[in-house]
FIDO-945115 format. One record per atom (N, C-alpha, C): residue in three letters; atom name; x, y, z. Coordinates in Angstrom, 3 decimals. Example, Ala and Ser with C-alpha at 12.3 -4.5 7.8 and 13.67 -1.06 7.14 Angstrom:
BEGIN
<ALA, N, <13.190, -5.690, 7.800>> <ALA, CA, <12.300, -4.500, 7.800>> <ALA, C, <13.200, -3.300, 7.800>> <SER, N, <12.850, -2.250, 7.080>> <SER, CA, <13.670, -1.060, 7.140>> <SER, C, <12.900, 0.030, 7.870>> 
This chain:
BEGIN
<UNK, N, <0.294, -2.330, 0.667>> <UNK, CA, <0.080, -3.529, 1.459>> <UNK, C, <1.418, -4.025, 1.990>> <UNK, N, <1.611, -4.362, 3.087>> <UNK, CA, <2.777, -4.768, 4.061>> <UNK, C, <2.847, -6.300, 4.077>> <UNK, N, <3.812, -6.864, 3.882>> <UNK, CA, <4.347, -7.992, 3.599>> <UNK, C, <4.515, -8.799, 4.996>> <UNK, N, <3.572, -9.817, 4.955>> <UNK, CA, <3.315, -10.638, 6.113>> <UNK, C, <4.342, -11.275, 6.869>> <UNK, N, <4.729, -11.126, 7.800>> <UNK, CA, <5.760, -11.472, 8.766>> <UNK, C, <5.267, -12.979, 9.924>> <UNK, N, <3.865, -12.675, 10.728>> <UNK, CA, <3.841, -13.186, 11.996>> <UNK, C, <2.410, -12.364, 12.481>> <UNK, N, <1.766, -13.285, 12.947>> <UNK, CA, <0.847, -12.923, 13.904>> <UNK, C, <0.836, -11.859, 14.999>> <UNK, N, <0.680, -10.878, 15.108>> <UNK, CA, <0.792, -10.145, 16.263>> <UNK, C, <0.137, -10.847, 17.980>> <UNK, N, <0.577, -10.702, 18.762>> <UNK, CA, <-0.404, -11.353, 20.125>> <UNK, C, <-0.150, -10.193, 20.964>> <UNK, N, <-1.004, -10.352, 22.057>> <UNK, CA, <-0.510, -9.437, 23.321>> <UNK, C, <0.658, -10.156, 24.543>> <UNK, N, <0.533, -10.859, 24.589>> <UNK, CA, <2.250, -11.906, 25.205>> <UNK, C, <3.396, -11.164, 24.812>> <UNK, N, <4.210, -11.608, 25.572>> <UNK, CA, <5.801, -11.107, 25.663>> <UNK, C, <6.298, -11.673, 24.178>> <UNK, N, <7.460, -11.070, 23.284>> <UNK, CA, <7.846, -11.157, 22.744>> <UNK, C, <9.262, -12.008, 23.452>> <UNK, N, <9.142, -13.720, 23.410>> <UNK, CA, <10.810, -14.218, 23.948>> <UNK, C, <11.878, -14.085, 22.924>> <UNK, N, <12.699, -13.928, 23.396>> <UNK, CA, <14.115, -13.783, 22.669>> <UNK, C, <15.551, -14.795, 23.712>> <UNK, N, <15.754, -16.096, 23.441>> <UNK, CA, <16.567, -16.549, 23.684>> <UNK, C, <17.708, -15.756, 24.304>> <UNK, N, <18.167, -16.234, 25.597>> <UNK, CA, <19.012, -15.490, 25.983>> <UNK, C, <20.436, -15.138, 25.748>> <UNK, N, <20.687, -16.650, 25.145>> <UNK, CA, <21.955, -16.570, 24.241>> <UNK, C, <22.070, -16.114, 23.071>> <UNK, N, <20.970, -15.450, 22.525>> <UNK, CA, <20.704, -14.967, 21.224>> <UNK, C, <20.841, -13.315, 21.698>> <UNK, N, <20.417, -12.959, 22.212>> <UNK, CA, <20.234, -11.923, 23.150>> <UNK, C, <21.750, -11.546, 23.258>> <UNK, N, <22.496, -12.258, 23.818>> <UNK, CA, <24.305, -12.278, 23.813>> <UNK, C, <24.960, -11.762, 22.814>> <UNK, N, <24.629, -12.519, 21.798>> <UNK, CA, <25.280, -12.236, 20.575>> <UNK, C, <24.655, -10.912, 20.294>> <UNK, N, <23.799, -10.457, 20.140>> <UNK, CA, <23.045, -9.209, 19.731>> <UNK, C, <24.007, -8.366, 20.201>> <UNK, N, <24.476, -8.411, 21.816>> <UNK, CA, <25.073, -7.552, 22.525>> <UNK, C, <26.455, -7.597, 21.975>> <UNK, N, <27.128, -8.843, 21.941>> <UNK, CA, <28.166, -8.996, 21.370>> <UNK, C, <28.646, -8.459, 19.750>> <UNK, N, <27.615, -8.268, 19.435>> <UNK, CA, <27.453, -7.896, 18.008>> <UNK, C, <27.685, -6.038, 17.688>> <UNK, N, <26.806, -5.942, 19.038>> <UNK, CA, <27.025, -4.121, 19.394>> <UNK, C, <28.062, -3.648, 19.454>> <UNK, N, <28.892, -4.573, 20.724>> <UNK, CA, <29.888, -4.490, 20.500>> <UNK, C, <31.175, -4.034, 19.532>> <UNK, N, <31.244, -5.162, 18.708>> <UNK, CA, <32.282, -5.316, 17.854>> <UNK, C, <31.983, -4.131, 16.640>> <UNK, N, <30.727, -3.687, 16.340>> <UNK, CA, <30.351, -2.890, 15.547>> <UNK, C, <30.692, -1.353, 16.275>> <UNK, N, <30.282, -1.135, 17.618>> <UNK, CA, <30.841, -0.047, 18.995>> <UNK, C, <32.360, 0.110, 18.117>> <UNK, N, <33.106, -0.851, 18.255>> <UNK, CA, <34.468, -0.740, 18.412>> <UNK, C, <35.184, -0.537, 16.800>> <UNK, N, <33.969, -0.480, 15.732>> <UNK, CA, <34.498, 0.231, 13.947>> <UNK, C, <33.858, 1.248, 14.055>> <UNK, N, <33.182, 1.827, 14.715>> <UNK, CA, <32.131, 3.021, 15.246>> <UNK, C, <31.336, 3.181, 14.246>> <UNK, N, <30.025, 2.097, 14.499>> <UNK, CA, <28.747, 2.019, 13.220>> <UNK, C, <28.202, 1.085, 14.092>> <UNK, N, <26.657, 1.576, 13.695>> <UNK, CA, <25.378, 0.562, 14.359>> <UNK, C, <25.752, -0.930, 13.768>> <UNK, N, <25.274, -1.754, 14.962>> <UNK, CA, <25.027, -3.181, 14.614>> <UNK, C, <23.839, -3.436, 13.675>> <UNK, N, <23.743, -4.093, 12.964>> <UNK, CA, <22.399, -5.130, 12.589>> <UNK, C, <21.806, -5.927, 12.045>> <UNK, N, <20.913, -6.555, 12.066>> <UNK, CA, <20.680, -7.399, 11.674>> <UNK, C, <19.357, -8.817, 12.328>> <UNK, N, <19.176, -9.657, 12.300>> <UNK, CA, <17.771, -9.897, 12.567>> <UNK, C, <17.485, -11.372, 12.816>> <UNK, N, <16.437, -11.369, 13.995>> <UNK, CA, <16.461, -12.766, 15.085>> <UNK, C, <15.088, -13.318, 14.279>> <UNK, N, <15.407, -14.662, 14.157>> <UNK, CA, <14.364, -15.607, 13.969>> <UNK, C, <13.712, -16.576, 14.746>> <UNK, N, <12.500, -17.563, 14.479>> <UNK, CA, <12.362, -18.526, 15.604>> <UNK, C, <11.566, -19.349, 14.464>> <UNK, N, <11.526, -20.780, 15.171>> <UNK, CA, <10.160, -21.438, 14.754>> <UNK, C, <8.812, -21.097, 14.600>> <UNK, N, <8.496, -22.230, 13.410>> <UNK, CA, <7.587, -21.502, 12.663>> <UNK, C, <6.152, -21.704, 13.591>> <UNK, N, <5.937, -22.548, 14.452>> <UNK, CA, <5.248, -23.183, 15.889>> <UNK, C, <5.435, -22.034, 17.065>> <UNK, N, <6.365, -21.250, 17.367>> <UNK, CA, <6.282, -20.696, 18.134>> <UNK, C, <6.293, -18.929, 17.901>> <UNK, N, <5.056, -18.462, 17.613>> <UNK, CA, <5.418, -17.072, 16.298>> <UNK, C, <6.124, -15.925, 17.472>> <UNK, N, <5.928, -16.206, 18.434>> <UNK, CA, <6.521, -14.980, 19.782>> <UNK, C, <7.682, -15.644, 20.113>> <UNK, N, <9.257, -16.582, 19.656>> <UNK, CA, <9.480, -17.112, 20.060>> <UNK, C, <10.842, -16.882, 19.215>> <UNK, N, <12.048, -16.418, 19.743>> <UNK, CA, <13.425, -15.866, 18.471>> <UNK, C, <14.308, -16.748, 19.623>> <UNK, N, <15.349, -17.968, 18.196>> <UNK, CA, <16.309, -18.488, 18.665>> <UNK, C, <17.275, -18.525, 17.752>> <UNK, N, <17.160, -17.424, 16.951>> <UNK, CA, <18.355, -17.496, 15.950>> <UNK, C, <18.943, -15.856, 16.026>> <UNK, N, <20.250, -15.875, 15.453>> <UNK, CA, <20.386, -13.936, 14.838>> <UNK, C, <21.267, -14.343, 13.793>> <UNK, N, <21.406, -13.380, 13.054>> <UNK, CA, <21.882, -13.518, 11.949>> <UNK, C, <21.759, -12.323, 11.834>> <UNK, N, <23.585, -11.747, 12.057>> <UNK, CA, <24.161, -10.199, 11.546>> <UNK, C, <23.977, -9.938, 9.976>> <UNK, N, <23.846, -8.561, 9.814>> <UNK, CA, <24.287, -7.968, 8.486>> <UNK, C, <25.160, -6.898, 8.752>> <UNK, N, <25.464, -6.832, 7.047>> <UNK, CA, <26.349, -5.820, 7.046>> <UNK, C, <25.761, -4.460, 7.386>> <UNK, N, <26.115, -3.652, 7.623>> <UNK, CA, <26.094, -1.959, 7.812>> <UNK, C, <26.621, -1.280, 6.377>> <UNK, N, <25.788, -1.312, 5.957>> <UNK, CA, <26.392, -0.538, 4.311>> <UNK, C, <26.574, 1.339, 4.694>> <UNK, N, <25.951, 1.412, 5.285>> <UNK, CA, <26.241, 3.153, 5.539>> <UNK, C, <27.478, 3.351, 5.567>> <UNK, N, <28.563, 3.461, 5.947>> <UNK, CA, <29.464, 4.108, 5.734>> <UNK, C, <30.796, 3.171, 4.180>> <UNK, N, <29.989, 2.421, 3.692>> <UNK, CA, <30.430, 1.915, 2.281>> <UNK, C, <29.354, 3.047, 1.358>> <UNK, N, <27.979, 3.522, 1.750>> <UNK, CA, <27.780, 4.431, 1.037>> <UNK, C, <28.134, 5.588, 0.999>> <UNK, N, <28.153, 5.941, 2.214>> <UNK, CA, <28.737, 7.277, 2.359>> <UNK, C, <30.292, 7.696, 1.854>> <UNK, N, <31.244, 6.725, 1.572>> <UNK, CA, <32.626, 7.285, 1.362>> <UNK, C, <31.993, 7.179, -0.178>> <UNK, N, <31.184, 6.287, -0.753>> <UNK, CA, <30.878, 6.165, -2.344>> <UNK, C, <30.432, 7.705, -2.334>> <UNK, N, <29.275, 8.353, -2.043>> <UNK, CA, <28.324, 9.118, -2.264>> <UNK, C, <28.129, 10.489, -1.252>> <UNK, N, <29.025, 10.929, -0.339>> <UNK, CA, <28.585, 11.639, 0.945>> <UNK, C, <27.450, 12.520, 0.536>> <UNK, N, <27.161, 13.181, -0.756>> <UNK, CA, <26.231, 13.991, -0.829>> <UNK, C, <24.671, 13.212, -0.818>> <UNK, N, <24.448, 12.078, -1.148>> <UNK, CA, <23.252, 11.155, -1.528>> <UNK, C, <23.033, 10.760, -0.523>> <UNK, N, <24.268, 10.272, 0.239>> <UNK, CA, <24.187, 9.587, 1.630>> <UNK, C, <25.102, 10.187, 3.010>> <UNK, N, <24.298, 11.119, 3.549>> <UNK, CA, <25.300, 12.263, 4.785>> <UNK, C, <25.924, 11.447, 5.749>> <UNK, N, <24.817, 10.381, 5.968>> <UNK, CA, <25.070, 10.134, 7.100>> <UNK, C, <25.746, 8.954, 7.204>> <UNK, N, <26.650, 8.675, 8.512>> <UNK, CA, <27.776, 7.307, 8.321>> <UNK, C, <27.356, 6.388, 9.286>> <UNK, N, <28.143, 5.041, 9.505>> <UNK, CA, <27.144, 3.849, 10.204>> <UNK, C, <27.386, 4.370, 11.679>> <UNK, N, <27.528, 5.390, 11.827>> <UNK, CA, <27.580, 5.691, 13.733>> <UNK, C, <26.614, 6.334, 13.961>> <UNK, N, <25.346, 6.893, 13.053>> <UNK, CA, <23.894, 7.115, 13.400>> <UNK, C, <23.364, 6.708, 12.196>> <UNK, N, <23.471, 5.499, 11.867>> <UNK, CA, <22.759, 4.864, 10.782>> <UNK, C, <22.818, 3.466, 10.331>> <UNK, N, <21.764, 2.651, 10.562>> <UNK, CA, <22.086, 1.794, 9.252>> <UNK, C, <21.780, 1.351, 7.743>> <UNK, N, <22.364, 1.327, 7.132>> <UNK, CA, <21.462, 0.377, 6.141>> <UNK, C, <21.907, -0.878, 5.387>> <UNK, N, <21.193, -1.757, 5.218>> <UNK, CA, <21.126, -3.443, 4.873>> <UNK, C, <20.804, -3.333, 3.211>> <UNK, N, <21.241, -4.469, 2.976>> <UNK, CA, <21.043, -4.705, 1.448>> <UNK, C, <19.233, -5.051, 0.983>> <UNK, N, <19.030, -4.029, 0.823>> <UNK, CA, <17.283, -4.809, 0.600>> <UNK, C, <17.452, -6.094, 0.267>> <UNK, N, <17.982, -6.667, -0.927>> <UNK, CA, <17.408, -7.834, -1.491>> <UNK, C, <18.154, -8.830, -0.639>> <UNK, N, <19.417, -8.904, -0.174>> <UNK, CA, <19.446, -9.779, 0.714>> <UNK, C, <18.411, -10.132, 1.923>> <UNK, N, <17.722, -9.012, 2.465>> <UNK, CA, <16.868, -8.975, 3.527>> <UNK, C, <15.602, -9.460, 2.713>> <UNK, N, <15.202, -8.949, 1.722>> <UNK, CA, <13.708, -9.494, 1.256>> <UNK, C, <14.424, -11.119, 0.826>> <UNK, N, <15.299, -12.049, 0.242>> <UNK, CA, <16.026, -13.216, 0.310>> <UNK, C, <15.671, -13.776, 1.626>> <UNK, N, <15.883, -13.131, 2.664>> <UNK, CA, <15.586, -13.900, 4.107>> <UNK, C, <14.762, -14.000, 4.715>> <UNK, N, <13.591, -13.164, 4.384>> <UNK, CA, <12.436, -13.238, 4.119>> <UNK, C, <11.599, -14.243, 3.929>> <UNK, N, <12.143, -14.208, 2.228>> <UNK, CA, <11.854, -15.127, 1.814>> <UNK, C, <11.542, -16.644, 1.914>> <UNK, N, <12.666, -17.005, 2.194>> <UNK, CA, <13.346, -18.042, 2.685>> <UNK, C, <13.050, -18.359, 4.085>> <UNK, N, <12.760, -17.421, 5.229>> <UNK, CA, <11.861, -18.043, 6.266>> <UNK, C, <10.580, -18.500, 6.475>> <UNK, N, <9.792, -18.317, 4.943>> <UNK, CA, <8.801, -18.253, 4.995>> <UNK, C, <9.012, -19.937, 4.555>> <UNK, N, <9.469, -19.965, 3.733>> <UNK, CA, <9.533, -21.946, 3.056>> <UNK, C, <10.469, -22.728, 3.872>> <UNK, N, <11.203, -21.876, 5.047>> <UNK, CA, <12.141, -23.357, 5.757>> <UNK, C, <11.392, -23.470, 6.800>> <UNK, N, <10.111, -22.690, 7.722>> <UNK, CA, <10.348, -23.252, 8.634>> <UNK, C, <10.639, -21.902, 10.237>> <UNK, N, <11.043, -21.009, 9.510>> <UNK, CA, <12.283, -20.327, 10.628>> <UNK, C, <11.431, -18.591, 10.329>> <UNK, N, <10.630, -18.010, 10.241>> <UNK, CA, <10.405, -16.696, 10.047>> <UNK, C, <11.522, -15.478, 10.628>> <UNK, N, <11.234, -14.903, 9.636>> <UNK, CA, <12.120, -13.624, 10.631>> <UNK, C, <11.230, -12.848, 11.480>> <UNK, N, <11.609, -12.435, 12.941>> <UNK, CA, <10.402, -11.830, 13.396>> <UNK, C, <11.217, -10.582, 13.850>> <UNK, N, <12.561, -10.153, 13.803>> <UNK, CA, <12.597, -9.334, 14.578>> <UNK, C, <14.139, -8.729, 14.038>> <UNK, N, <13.772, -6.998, 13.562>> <UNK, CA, <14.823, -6.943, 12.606>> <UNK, C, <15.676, -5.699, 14.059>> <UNK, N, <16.988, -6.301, 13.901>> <UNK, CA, <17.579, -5.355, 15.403>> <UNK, C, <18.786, -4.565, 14.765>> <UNK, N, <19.150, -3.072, 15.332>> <UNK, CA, <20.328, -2.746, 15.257>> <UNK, C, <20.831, -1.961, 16.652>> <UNK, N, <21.531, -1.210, 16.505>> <UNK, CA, <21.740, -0.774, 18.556>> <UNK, C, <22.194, 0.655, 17.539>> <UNK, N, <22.198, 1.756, 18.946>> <UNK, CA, <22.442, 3.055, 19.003>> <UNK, C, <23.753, 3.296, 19.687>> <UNK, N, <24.368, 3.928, 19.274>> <UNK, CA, <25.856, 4.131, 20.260>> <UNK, C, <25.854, 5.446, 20.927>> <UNK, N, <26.048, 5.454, 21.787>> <UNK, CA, <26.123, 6.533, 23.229>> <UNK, C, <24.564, 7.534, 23.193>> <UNK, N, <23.484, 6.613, 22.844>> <UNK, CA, <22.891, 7.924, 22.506>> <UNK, C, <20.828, 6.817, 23.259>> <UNK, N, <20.968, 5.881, 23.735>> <UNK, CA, <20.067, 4.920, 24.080>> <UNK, C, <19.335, 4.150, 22.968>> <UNK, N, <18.073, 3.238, 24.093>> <UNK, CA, <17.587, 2.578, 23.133>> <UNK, C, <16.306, 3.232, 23.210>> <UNK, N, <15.537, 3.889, 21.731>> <UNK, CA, <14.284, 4.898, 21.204>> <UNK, C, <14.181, 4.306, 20.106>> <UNK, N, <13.144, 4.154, 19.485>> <UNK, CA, <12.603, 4.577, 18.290>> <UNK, C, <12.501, 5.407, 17.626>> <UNK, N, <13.651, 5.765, 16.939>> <UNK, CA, <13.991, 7.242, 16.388>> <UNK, C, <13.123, 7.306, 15.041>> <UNK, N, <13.006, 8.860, 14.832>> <UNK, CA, <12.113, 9.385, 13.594>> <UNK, C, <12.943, 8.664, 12.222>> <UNK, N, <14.310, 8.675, 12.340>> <UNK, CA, <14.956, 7.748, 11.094>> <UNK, C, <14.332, 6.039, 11.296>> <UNK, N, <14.362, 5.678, 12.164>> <UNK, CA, <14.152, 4.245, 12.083>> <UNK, C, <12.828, 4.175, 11.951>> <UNK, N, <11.427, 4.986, 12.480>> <UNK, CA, <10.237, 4.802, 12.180>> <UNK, C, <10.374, 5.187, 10.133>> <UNK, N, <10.676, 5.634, 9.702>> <UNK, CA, <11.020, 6.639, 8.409>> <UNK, C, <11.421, 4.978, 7.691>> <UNK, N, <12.372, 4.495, 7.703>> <UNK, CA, <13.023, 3.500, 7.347>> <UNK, C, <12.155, 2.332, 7.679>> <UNK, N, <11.248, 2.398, 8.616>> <UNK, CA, <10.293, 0.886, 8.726>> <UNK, C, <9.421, 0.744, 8.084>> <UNK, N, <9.029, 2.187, 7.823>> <UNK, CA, <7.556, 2.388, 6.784>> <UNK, C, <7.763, 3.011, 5.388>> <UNK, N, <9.522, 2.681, 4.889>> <UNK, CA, <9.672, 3.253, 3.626>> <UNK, C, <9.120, 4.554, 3.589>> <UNK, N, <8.586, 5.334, 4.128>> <UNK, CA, <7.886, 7.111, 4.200>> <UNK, C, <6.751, 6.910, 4.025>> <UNK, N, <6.329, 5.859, 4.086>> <UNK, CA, <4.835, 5.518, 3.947>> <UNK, C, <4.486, 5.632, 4.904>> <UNK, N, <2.799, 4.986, 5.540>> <UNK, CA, <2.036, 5.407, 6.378>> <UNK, C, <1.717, 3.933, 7.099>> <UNK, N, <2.737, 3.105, 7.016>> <UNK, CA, <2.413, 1.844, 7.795>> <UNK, C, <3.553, 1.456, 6.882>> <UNK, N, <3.927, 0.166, 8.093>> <UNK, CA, <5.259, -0.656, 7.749>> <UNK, C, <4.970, -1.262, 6.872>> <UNK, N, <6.319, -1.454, 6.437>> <UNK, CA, <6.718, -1.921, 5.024>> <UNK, C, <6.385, -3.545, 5.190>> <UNK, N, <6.246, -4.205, 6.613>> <UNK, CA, <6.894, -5.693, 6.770>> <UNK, C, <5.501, -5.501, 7.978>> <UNK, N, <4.639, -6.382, 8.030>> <UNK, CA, <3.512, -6.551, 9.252>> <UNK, C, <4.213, -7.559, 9.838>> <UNK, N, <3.564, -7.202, 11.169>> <UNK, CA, <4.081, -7.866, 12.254>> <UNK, C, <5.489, -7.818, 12.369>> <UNK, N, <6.516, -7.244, 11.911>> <UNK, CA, <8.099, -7.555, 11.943>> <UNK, C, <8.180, -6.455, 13.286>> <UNK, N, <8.506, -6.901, 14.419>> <UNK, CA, <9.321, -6.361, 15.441>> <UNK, C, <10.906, -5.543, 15.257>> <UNK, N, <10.899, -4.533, 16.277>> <UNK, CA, <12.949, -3.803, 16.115>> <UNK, C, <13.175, -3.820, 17.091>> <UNK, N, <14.111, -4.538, 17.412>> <UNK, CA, <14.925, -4.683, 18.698>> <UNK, C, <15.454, -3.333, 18.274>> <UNK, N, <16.290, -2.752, 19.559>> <UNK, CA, <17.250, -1.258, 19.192>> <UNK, C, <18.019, -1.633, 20.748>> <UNK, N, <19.409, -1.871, 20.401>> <UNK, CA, <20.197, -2.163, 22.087>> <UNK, C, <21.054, -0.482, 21.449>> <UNK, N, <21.151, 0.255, 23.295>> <UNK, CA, <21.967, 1.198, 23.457>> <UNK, C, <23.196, 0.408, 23.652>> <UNK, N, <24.481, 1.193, 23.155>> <UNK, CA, <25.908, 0.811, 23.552>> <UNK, C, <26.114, 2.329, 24.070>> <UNK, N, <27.116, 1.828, 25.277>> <UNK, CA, <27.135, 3.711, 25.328>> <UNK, C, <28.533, 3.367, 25.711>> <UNK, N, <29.623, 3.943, 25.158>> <UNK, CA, <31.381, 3.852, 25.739>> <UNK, C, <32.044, 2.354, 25.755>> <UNK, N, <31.013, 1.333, 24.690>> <UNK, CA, <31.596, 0.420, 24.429>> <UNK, C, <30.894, -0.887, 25.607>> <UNK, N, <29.821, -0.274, 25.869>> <UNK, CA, <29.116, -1.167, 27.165>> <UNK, C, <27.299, -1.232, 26.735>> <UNK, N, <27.019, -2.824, 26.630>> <UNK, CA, <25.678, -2.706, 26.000>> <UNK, C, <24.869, -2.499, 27.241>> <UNK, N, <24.234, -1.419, 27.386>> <UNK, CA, <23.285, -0.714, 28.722>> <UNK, C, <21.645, -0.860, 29.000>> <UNK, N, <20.942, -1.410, 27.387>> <UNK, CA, <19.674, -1.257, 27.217>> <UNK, C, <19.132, -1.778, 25.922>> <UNK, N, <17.823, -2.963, 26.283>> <UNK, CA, <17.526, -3.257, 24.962>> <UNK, C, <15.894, -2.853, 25.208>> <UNK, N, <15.446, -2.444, 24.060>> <UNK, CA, <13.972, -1.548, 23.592>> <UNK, C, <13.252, -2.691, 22.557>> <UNK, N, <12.508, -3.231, 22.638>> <UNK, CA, <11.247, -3.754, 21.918>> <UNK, C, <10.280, -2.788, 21.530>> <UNK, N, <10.422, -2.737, 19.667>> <UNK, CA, <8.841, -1.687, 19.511>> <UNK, C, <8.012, -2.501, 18.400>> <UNK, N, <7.148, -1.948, 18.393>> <UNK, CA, <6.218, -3.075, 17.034>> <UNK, C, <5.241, -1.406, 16.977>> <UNK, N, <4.615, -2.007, 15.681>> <UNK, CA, <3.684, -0.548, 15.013>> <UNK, C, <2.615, -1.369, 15.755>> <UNK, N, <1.465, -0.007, 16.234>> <UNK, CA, <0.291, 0.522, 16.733>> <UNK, C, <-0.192, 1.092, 15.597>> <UNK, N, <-1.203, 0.062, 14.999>> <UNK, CA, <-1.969, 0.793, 13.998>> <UNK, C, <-3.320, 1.559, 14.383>> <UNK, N, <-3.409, 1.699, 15.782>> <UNK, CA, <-4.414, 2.473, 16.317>> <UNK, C, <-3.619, 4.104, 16.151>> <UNK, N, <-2.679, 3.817, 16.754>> <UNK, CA, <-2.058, 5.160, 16.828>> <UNK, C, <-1.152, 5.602, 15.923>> <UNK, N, <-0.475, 5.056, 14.888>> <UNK, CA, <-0.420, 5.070, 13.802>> <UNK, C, <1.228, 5.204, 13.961>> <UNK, N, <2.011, 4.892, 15.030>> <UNK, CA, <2.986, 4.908, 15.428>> <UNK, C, <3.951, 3.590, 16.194>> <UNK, N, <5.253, 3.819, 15.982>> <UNK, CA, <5.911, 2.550, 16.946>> <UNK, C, <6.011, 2.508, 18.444>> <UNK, N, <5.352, 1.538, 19.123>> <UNK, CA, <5.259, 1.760, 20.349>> <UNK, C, <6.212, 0.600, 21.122>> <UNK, N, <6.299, 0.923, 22.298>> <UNK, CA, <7.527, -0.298, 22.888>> <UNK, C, <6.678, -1.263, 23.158>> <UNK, N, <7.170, -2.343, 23.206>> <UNK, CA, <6.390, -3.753, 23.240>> <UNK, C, <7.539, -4.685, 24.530>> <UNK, N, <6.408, -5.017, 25.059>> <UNK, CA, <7.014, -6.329, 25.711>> <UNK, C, <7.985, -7.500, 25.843>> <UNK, N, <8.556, -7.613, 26.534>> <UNK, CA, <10.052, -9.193, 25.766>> <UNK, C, <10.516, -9.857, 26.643>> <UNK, N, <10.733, -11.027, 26.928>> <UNK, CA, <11.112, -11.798, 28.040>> <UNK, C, <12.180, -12.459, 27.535>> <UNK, N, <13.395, -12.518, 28.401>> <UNK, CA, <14.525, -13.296, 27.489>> <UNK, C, <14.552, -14.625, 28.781>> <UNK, N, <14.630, -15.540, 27.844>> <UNK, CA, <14.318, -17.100, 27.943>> <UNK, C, <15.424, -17.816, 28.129>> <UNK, N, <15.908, -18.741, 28.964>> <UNK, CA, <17.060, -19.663, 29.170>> <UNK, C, <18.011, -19.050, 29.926>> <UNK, N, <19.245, -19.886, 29.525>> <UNK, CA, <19.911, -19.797, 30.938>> <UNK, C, <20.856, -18.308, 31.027>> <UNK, N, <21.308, -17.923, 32.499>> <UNK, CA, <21.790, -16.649, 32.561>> <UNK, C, <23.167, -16.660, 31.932>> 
């Protein structure tokens, strides 16, 4: 059973445009230690299609990988990974302030924005449906240090797969 996030709708998924910034800005600075960004946009609890917050995490992949290279191959420049319990903590905690998390994002470097077989793998723990219902993945391409493309996907439990979803970014340019 998948841990309740948010209502699904057929409407655009908004994402604040200055939130949206930072995301990019975030690609960025992560572009430039060469490791995925990520980390995850929230909104009011009134508006469930509706993200005006972000809030980065760390990139533990390449803190695991110099620990472990055999356990863990791969480094944060095709990978991320987050501290579970901090993330199930924020979770948590959006559920009693007010603020849900709806939308967990990291970006791809020189390579676009997809729904890769690792990130479907990683959404559904290897299981057969996500770990988190209703939780949206932003995925922004950086390609040469320039954010080029942002991808909205959410799971299709018809098709039993992540499909791209809709997004309108909201406020000023």
């Amino acid at each position: 059973m998948g841990k309740e996030i948010h209502v699904v709708s057929p409407e655009p998924v908004r994402i604040a445009k200055a939130i949206l910034d930072r995301v990019a800005d975030h690609a960025r600075a992560s572009y430039a230690k060469d490791e995925e960004a990520c980390g995850y946009l929230s909104g009011p609890l009134a508006d469930a299609l509706f993200c005006d917050e972000s809030v980065p995490l760390a990139n533990l992949a390449n803190r695991y990988h110099e620990m472990d290279p055999e356990t863990y191959p791969r480094t944060g420049r095709t990978y991320f990974l987050i501290d579970p319990l901090k993330f199930e903590k924020a979770v948590a905690a959006g559920k009693t302030n007010g603020r849900p998390l709806r939308v967990l994002y990291h970006s791809h470097l020189d390579v676009g924005a997809y729904f890769s077989e690792t990130d479907a793998a990683a959404a559904t723990m290897g299981g057969d449906k996500p770990s988190y219902d209703g939780l949206f993945y932003l995925v922004t391409s950086i390609r040469q240090g320039v954010v080029d493309d942002h991808k909205l996907f959410e799971w299709d439990p018809s098709s039993k797969k992540f499909v791209e979803r809709s997004m309108q970014f909201v406020g000023t340019e």
